[in-house]
Structure formats: structure tokens, C-alpha cells
N, C-alpha and C positions, 0 to 999 in steps of 0.2 A: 402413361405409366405402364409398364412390365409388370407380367406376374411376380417374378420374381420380387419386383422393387414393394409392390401388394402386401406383400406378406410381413414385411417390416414398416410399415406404414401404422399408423396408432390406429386405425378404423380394421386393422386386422387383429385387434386386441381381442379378448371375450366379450360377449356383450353385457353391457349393465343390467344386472335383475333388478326390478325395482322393489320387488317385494320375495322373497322364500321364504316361504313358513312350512314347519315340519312338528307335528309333534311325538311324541314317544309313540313309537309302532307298537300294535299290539296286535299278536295275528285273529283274526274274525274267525267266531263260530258259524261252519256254515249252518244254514239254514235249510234241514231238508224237507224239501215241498212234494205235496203228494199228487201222483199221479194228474186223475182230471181236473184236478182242481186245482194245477198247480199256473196255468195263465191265470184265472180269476186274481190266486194270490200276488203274484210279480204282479199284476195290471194293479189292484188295490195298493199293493207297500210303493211302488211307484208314482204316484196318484200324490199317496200323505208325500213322499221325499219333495216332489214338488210343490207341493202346497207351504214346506217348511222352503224351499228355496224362495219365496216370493216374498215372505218374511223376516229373513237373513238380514241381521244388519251387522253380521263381525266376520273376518276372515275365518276366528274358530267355529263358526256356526254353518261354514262351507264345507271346513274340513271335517264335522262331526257329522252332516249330510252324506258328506261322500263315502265315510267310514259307515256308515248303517248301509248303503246301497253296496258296498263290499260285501257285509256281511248277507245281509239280506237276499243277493244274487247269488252269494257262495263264490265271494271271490277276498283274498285274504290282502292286498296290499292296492292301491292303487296314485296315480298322479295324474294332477291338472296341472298344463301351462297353459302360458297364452305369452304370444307376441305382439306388442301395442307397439303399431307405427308410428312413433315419433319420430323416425328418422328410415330414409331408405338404409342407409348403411350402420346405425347404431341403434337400430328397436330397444324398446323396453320390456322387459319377461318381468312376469307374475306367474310362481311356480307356487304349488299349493301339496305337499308331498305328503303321501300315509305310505310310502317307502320307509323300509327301513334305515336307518339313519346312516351305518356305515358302508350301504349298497347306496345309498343317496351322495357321498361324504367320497366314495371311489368315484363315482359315476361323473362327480361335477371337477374333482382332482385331473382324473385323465381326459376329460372335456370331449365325452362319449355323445354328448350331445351334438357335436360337427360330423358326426361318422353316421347316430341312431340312424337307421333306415325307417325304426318306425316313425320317427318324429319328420324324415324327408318326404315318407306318404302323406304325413296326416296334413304336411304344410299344402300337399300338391295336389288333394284329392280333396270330398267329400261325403265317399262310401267308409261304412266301418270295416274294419279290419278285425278279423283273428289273426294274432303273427302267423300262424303256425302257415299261412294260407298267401302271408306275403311272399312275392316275384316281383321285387325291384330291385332294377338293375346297379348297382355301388361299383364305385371307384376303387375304396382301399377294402377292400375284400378281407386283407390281415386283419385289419382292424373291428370289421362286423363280426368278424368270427370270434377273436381276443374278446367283444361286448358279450355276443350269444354266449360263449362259454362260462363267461364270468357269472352275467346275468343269473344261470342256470344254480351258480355254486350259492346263491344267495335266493334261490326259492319263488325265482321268477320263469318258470317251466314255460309254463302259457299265458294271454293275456289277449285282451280285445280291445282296441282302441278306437275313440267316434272324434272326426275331426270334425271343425266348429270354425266356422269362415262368415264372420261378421258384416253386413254392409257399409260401418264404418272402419274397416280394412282390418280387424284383428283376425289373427290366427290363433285358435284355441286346441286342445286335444283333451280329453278325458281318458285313462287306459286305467283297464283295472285287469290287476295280474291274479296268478294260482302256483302252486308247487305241485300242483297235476299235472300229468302230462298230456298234451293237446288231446291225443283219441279218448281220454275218459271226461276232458273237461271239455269237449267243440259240440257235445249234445246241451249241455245246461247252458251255453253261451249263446248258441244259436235263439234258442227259446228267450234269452233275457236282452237279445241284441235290440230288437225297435224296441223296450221300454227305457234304458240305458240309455240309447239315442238321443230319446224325447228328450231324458233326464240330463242330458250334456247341454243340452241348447240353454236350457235355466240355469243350470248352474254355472255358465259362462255369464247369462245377463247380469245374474245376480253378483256373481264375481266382481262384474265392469260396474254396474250403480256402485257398490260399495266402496271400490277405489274413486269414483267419479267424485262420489259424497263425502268424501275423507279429503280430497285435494291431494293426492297422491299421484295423480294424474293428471293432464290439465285434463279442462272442461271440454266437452264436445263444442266442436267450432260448429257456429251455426252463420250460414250464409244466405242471404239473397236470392230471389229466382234469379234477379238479374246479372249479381253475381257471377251465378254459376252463370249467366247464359255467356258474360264477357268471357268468362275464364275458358269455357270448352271453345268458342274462337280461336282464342288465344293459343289453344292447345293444338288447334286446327292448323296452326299458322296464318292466320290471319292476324292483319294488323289494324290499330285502332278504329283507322279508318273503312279499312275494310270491314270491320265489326260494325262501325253506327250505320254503313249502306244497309246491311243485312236484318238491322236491329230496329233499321228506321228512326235511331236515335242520333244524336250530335255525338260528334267524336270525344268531346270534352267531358260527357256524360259518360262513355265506353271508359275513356281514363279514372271518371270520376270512381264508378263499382271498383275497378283493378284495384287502383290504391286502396280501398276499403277491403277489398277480400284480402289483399296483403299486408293490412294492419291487421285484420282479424287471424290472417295465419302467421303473426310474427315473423315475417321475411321482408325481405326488401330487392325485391328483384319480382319482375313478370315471372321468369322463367321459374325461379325459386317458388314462386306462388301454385304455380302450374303443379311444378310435382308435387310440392306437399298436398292439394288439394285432391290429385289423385292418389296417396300415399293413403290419405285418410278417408279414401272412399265416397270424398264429396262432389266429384265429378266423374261419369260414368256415363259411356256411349247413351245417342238416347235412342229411347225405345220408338 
């Protein structure tokens, strides 16, 4: 297939959100913290956010989390995704927005989300980001510029984003934005970046139990040692029987796991089995 031919192909459509949830923006009082004692406080109001994230049993009780650690950090809007590997070429996104509704409402109309450079870091990397400090290299150049300008008109100046990379293959981002401008906002951000961090990784778990325990998602696939050990063969290029030499097992046994991890992955094919299994993070080099 050609690129060209790519692009009119239905897998070059938008991808399916499974869930957006947005509710009425309201801009956050910041919070001014005092001089020495202002780690103790970010280290304490950080502490309680997570202790209410381990708690959380409703998508609103994510997004009122996340909205306090706005405020709390002194930052006025922010957004959680996440990419749930269901498919290499048709993932499922859970957007979780304290954007403003009609900067959210452009942003998803002109599908700012195939260009965001910040969203191409956060998929590619694991360091946090200040924008103001991003050097990644883009394609349509037009188009980051059209986003930054826009972005800017609607009170998105600054912002610091912590990517969140799952070992069951989810890609997550946390960013929490400002209408300052980077040199008066990149000293309070600096200071609140490792508690933010911490605070990304829970509220990504808590995120995923929540969708897990709703069936909104399927169920984490759970497989076999032995499973996995047929499938990384398999992935090896090895064949069944070259998998029971190595395994010391009967060939018919090596067939036996395959069918089973490919009933458990809803496929029907070795090959199909293979990539979903690494799709979802359940087979990975071994150590």
C-alpha cells in the first residue's frame, strides 16, 4: 500500500476516544506558597492528592483531583490522555480535560492532536517537559505554529507536561497549563515538577482500575509463564517445533499454550497473537 493510498484507507480516520470527559472550566486560584516552607507544603498537598487518588472510584473524582493539584501548584487548566493499545493502528484514548471547553472543542475540530509536538514527546520520551524548553523536530512546521499561536489566544502561555508509559503498553500524559508567561512561570514549575510526576503515575493507575472495573475496557489479559515463553519463540521465529526442542516440551504441548494465548488474545492467527501480545506489553525481551 502507498502512502498516498494510507491516507484514504478507514484506519487513517481519527481515532476512537473511548471516553472524553470535560467539565465546566473554571480558572484556579493560585495558591501562594511561602518562601522556605514552600517544598514542605507542595510535598504535604501532594501526599493528600494521592492518597485521594488511591480512593477514586468515578472519572469526576479524577478530574476534581486534577483540578485541586492545578490549583494547588498554581497552574490554571490542565489535560490527561492516555492511549490504550487495543489495536496497533486503532488505539483507544481516554481524554480527561480541565481545558477550556471552546479551546478543547477547536483543538479536537482541527485535530491539533496529529501535529501537538507536545503530545509527539510525551508518546516518545519519559522525561517531563516545560513547553517553553521543548527542541522537537516537526514535520508541518505551519501547523505547530497555527496550534502555539492559537493555544496562546486562549490562555495556554506555559505548561509542563509528565509522560506516563505503562508496562501494559499504555501511553499516558498529564500537562498542566498557565497564562504566564514561561520566565515568570519555569521557577514555580521547576519546584513542583518531581511532585506532579509522582502525582501523574497514580492518576494514570487510578485512571486504568477505574475504566478496568467499569468494563469500558476490556480486562487485562492475563497469560501463562508458558504462554509467554511459546509466544517469545514464536516471535523469535521459531517454529513449534523448534520451540518444544528448546522448551523440552512435546510439539503438540507448544501448539497447545499458542491456541490458549490466542483464545485469551481474541485472535486467530500465531502471527496476530504475537503482535497483540506485544501491543499490550505482555511479551518483552527477557532480562
Amino acid at each position: 500500500m502507498q502512502i498516498s493510498d494510507f491516507k484514504d484507507h478507514q484506519w487513517a480516520r481519527p481515532l476512537p476516544v473511548l471516553y472524553a470527559h470535560s467539565m465546566c472550566y473554571t480558572p484556579c486560584t493560585r495558591v501562594q506558597l511561602l518562601d522556605q516552607s514552600m517544598t514542605q507544603i507542595i510535598s504535604l498537598n501532594c501526599q493528600e492528592l494521592i492518597e485521594l487518588c488511591k480512593t477514586a472510584e468515578t472519572v469526576d473524582e479524577i478530574h476534581n483531583i486534577c483540578s485541586m493539584a492545578s490549583n494547588q501548584f498554581g497552574f490554571e487548566q490542565f489535560m490527561y490522555g492516555s492511549r490504550v493499545p487495543t489495536s496497533f493502528v486503532r488505539p483507544q484514548l481516554i481524554i480527561i480535560s480541565g481545558y477550556r471547553k471552546d479551546w478543547w472543542d477547536h483543538y479536537t475540530e482541527q485535530e491539533y492532536m496529529k501535529v501537538d509536538p507536545i503530545v509527539n514527546y510525551c508518546a516518545n520520551s519519559t522525561i517531563p517537559m516545560q513547553w517553553h524548553e521543548l527542541n522537537h523536530p516537526v514535520e508541518d512546521k505551519k501547523r505547530v505554529q497555527q496550534l502555539a499561536n492559537e493555544s496562546s489566544d486562549f490562555g495556554l502561555n506555559s505548561g509542563f507536561s509528565f509522560p506516563v508509559h505503562s508496562p501494559r503498553g499504555e501511553a499516558a500524559m498529564l500537562s498542566f497549563s498557565s497564562s504566564e508567561k514561561p520566565i515568570n512561570a519555569a521557577p514555580r514549575m521547576q519546584d513542583a515538577g518531581p511532585h506532579l510526576m509522582m502525582l501523574a503515575y497514580h492518576i494514570h493507575e487510578s485512571v486504568m482500575r477505574i475504566f478496568r472495573n467499569s468494563d469500558k475496557i476490556s480486562p487485562a489479559v492475563i497469560l501463562t509463564g508458558r504462554e509467554k515463553e511459546c509466544l517469545l519463540w514464536a516471535a523469535e521465529g521459531k517454529t513449534s517445533d523448534e520451540t518444544a526442542q528448546i522448551l523440552h516440551i512435546s510439539e503438540s504441548t507448544v501448539r497447545f499454550h499458542l491456541n490458549n494465548a490466542a483464545r485469551k488474545l481474541n485472535v486467530h492467527t500465531r502471527r496476530h497473537a504475537i503482535a497483540r501480545a506485544i501491543c499490550l506489553g505482555l511479551i518483552t525481551p527477557v532480562i
